[in-house]
C-alpha positions, -999 to 999 in steps of 0.1 A, spaced: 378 -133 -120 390 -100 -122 378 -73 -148 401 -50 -166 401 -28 -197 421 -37 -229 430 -13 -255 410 -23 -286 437 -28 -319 413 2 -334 389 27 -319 356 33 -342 359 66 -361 323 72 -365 316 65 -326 347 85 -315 325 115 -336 297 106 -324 308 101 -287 291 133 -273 261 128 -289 255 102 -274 267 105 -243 241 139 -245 213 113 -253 225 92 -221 226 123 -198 188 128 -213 177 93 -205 193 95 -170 169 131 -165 139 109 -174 143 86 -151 153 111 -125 125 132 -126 103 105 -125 119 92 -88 115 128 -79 72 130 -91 75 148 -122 63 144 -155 94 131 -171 91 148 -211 75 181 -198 106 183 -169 125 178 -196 112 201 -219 114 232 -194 148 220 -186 166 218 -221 139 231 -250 121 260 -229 152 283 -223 160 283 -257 125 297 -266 129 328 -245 151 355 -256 163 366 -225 173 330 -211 190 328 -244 205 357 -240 221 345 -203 228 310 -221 255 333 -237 266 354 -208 271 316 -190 290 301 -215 312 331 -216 335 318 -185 332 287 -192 344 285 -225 376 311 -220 385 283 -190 375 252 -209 398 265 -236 425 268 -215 421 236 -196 422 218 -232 461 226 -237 469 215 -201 446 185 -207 459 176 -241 495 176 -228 489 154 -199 485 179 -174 457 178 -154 451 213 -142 419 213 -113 427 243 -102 412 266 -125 387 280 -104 416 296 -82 430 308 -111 399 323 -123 398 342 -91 430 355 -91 423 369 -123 396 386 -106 411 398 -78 441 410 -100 426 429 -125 403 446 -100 431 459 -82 435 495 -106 397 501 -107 396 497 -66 425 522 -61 420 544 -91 382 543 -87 380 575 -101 399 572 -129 383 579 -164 405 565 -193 409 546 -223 439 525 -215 421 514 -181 400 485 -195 429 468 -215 450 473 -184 425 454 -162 424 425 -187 461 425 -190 463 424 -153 434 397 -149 458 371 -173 484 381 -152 469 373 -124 457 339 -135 492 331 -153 509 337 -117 485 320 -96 492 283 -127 530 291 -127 529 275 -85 517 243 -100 534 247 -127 572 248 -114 564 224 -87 554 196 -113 583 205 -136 614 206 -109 601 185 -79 573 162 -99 549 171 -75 508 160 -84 498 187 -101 461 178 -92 467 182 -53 486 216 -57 465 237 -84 431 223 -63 445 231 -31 455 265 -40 417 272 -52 408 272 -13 431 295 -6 422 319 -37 386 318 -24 399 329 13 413 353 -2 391 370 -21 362 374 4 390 384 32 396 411 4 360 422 -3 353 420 34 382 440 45 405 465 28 385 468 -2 348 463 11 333 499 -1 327 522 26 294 536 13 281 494 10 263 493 46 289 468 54 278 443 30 308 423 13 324 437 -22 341 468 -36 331 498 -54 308 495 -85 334 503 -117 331 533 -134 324 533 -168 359 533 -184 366 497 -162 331 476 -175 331 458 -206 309 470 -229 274 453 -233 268 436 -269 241 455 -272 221 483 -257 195 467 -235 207 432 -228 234 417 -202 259 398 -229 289 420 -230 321 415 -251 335 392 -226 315 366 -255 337 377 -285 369 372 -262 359 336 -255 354 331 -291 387 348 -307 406 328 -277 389 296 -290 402 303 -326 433 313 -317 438 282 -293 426 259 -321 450 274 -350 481 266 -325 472 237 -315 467 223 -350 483 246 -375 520 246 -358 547 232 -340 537 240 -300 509 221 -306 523 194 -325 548 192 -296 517 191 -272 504 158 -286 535 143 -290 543 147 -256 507 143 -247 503 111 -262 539 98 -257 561 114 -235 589 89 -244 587 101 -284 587 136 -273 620 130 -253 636 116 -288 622 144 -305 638 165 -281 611 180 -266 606 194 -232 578 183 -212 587 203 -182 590 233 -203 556 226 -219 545 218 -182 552 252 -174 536 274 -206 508 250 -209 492 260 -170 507 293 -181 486 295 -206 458 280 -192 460 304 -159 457 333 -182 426 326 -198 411 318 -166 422 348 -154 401 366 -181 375 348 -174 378 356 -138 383 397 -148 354 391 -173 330 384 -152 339 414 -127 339 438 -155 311 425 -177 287 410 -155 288 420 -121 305 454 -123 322 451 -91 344 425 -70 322 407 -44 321 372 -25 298 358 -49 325 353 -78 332 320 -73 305 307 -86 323 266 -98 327 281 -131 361 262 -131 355 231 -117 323 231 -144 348 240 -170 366 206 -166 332 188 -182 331 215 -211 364 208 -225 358 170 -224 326 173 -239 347 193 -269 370 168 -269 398 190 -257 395 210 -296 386 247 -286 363 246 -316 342 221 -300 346 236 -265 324 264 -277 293 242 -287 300 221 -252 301 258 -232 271 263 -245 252 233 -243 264 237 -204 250 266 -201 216 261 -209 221 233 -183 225 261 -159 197 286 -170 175 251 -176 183 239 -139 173 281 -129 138 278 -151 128 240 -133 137 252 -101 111 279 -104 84 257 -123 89 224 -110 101 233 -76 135 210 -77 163 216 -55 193 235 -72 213 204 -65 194 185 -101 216 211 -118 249 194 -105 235 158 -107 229 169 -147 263 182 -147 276 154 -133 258 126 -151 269 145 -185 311 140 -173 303 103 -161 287 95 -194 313 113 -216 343 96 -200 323 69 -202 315 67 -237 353 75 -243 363 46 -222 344 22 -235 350 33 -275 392 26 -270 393 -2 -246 366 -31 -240 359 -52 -211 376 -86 -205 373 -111 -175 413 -120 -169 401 -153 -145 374 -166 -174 399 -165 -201 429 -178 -181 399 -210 -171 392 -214 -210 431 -215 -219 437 -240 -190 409 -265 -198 419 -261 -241 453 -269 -221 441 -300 -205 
């Protein structure tokens, strides 16, 4: 007997809704059990894990400064995912976008101006853009897997930067220790408000989320990106390119990583150091399947991961778990959504039973 998947005639509409609910409750149910293997009281673990942080204004607070990177790359990842390409290699990109837009504040250090801020974003989506276009081209003229190239290149991105940060730009006044020079005013982001650490990093994930989700389904580049996305053949009819859209949808998707990457420098750390690669891109990849690749759900599911960070932070503390729970949450939570999207279009069949059934009615 051998088990394979068949495409149901009709998925459920009310299940496909409700898919991340649920696959949310199954993630929770997985914790339970969990923390009881590990000795813990299952509903309190759970409570300091998911309810406590969002209690507490300052966990709340980095909830949002979390979710800020994730969602700008989750947003991004959505067009490459939702066109059949499957870019893993955002985290590089987020580097790059990093290391590019902290190239004018590390050789202009002193440099007090207006312009420099939008420059270093500019630069940081530059940076990102570049570092998706290698993918990008190699897919679209030579077919290559754009999985193996856009992951390997994150290794090198992360060699890289802390070569960087340890080297030619490792501040001379830092007693060695790896990173740059702190920013100067003009190149930080400025914080939301006086006293806390969310800076307006958040309201650029945001307006990229809305303006992600008005292309993709208010005009023709993203009707062409689910046509091809669903059926490259139709698209070909249609005339549309798929290497073309191969090519601006990592474009695309490099640039907002980018930000993400030059985000975090500016807003949150104020400087460019070895500690920047931090998985937010590799995470990223479970936030935009949790939306359901629609930027206006990427923002609840950037969220949601968040607190699974800053919950994983608080247990750690007052349960005394290993750091390593947080990934086995994250984890659990991309099992159970592909999982529950799996299971809602296709069903389970035995091919061997039912070729035995149609022999004996046969017979």
């Amino acid at each position: 007997m051998i088990l394979q998947l068949e495409k149901r005639p009709q998925a459920s509409p009310l299940l496909s809704v409700l898919s991340p609910l649920l696959a949310l409750l199954l993630t929770a149910a997985a914790g339970l059990i969990m923390f009881a293997i590990l000795g813990k009281a299952p509903f309190s673990a759970l409570y300091t894990y998911f309810i406590e942080p969002l209690t507490d204004p300052w966990m709340r607070e980095q909830i949002l400064v979390k979710a800020t990177p994730l969602i700008l790359i989750a947003v991004g990842l959505s067009i490459c995912f939702r066109s059949s390409n499957w870019n893993i290699g955002a985290e590089g990109q987020y580097l790059m976008g990093g290391l590019f837009g902290a190239m004018l504040p590390v050789y202009f250090y002193e440099l007090q101006s207006s312009l420099l801020l939008p420059a270093m974003l500019l630069m940081g989506m530059l940076g990102g853009a570049l570092y998706a276009f290698v993918p990008a081209i190699l897919k679209a003229r030579f077919n290559t897997n754009e999985i193996l190239s856009s992951l390997m290149l994150v290794y090198v991105a992360q060699q890289l930067v802390d070569w960087v940060v340890r080297g030619p730009w490792r501040d001379p006044g830092g007693f060695g220790f790896p990173g740059t020079r702190s920013f100067n005013e003009s190149a930080t982001l400025p914080k939301l408000w006086q006293y806390g650490d969310a800076h307006w990093g958040a309201v650029l994930a945001i307006v990229s989320a809305l303006i992600m989700w008005f292309v993709l389904s208010k005009t023709l580049q993203g009707f062409k990106v689910t046509v091809i996305g669903t059926s490259p053949r139709a698209g070909r009819f249609a005339g549309f390119s798929a290497g073309r859209l191969t090519v601006v949808a990592f474009l695309v998707s490099g640039a907002l990583a980018g930000l993400a990457g030059i985000g975090e420098v500016a807003g949150s750390v104020g400087k460019l150091d070895d500690k920047l690669s931090l998985g937010y891109g590799f995470s990223a990849i479970i936030v935009a399947f949790l939306g359901r690749l629609n930027p206006l759900g990427i923002v609840a599911a950037g969220l949601v991961l968040a607190l699974s960070y800053i919950g994983g932070e608080a247990a750690q503390i007052s349960l005394g778990i290993s750091d390593r729970a947080t990934r086995v949450f994250q984890g659990l939570l991309l099992f159970f959504v592909l999982a529950c999207d799996t299971l809602i279009h296709y069903k389970i069949s035995l091919t061997g039973l039912r070729q035995q059934k149609s022999q004996g009615a046969a017979g």
